[in-house]
C-alpha positions as CSV (number, residue, x, y, z in Angstrom):
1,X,217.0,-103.2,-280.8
2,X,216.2,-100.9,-277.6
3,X,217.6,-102.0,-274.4
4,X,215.1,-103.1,-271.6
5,X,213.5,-100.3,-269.9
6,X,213.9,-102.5,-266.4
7,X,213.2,-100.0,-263.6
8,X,210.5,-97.6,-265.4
9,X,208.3,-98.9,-262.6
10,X,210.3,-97.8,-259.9
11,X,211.1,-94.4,-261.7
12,X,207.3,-93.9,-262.0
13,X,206.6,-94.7,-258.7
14,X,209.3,-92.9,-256.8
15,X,208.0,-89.8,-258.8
16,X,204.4,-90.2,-257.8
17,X,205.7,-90.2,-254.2
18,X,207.4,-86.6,-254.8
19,X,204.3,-85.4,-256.9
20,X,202.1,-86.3,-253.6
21,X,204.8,-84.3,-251.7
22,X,204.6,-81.6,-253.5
23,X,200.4,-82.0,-253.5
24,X,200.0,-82.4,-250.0
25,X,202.6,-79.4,-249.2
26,X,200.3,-76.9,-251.9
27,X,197.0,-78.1,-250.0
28,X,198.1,-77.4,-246.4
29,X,199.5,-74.0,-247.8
30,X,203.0,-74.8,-246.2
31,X,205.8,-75.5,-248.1
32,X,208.0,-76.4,-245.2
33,X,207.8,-80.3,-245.2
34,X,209.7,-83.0,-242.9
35,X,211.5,-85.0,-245.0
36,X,212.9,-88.4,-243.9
37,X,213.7,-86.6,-240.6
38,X,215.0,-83.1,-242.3
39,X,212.9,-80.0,-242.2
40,X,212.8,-79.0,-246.1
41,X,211.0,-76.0,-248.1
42,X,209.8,-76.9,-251.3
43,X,210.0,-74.8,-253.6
44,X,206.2,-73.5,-255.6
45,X,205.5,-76.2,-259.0
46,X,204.3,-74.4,-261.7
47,X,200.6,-75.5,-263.2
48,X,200.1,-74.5,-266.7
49,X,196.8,-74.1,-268.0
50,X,197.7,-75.6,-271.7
51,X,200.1,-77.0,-274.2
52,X,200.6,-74.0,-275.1
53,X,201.5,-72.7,-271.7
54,X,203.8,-76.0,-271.7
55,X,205.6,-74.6,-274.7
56,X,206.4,-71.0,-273.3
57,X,207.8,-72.8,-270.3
58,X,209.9,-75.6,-272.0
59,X,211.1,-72.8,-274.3
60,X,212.4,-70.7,-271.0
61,X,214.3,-74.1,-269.7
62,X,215.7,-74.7,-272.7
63,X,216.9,-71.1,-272.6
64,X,218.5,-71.0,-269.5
65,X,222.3,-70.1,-269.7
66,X,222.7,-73.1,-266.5
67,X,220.4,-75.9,-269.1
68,X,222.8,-74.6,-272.1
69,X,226.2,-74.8,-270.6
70,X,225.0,-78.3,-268.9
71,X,224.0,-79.8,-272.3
72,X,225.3,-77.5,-275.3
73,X,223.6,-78.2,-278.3
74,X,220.0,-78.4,-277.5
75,X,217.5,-78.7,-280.5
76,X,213.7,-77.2,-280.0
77,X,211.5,-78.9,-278.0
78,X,207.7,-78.7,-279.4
79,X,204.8,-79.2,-277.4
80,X,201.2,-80.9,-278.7
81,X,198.1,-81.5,-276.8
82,X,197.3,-85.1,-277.0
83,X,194.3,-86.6,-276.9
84,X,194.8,-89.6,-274.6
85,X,194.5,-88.6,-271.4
86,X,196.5,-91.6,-269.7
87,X,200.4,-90.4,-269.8
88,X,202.4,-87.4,-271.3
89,X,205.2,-88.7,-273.4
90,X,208.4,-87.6,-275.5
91,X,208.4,-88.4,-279.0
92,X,211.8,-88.1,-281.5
93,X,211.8,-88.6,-285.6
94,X,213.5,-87.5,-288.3
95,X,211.6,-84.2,-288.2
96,X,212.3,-83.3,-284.5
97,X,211.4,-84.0,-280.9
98,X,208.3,-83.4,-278.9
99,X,206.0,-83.6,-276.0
100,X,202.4,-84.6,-276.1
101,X,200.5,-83.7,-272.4
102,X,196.7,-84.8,-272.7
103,X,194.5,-81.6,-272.6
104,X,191.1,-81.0,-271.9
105,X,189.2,-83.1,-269.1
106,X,192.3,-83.6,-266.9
107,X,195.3,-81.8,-266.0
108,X,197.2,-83.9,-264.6
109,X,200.2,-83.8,-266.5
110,X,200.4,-80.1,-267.2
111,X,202.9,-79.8,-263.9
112,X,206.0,-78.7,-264.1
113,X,207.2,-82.3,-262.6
114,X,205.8,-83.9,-265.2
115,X,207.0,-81.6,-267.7
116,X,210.5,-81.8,-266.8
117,X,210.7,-85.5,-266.7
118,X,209.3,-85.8,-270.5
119,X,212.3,-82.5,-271.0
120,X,215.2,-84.9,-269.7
121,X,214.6,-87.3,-271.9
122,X,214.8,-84.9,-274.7
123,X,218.3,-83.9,-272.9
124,X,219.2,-87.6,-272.3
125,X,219.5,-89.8,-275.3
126,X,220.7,-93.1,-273.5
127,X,219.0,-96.6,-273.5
128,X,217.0,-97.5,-271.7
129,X,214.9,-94.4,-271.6
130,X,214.4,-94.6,-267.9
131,X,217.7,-95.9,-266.8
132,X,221.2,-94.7,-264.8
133,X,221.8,-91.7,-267.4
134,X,218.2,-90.7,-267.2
135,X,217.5,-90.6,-263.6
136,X,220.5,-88.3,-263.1
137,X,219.6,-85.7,-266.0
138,X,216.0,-85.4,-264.6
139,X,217.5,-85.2,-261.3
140,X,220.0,-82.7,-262.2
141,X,217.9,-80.5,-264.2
142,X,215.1,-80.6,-261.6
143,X,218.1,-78.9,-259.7
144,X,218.7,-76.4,-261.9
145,X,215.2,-75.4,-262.7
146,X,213.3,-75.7,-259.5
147,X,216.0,-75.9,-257.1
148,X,218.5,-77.9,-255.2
149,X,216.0,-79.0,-252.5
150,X,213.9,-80.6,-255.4
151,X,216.6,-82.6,-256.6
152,X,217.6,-83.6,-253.2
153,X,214.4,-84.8,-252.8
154,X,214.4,-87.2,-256.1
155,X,217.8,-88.7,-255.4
156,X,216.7,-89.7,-252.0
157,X,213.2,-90.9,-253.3
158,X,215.3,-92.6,-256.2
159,X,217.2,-93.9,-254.0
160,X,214.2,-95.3,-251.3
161,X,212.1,-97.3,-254.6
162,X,215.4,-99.1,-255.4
163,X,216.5,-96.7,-258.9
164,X,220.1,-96.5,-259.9
């Protein structure tokens, strides 16, 4: 029996609110944003172009000397196109772990954001999927792979929508 995934909502929405951040900062070509009264400079997101893009780039995280030493042990992580195009989503069975990001007539998901959030909970095996234990993996490896400013960023954000 899986635990209630009570503040999924809140996750979500605090992580639209960054995605918009990091949207808005990409369109007016100025990565310096102001930032709950702090001057911040965001660091570029990565786009990818395919799942298969998504799999060279989940493949380098999953690589990195800081990811291995923070959580020894990782298994692959493969990458699918789905064909939904409503939500990216991790996926574990007896045969492995994955990622599905919907291809094709959107893109959405195919940010590294996105990507990173479905690669924490491949890194974070706690119940429920979007609780305590999650929030700070995603935060913490959004540090290590993007940047301190970006996890900054999602604590405080966490923090705003009510997620602990």
């Amino acid at each position: 029996m899986s635990v209630r995934d009570t503040q999924r909502g809140k996750v979500y929405a605090a992580e639209e609110f960054v995605r918009t951040l990091f949207d808005r900062a990409h369109e007016h070509g100025n990565r310096v944003v102001e930032f709950f009264g702090t001057q911040l400079t965001l660091p570029p997101e990565g786009r990818f172009a395919s799942s298969v893009s998504v799999q060279r780039y989940v493949d380098d995280v999953l690589a990195m000397a800081a990811v291995g030493e923070r959580w020894p042990g990782i298994r692959p992580l493969a990458v699918r196109a789905r064909r939904g195009v409503t939500a990216a989503h991790y996926e574990r069975d007896a045969d492995g772990a994955g990622i599905a990001v919907p291809e094709g007539r959107t893109t959405w998901a195919l940010r590294e954001l996105v990507v990173l959030h479905e690669v924490a909970h491949h890194l974070c095996d706690a119940e429920p999927p979007h609780g305590r234990e999650f929030v700070a993996t995603f935060c913490e490896l959004a540090g290590v792979v993007m940047g301190p400013e970006v996890e900054h960023v999602l604590r405080v954000v966490y923090a705003k929508e009510g997620v602990r």
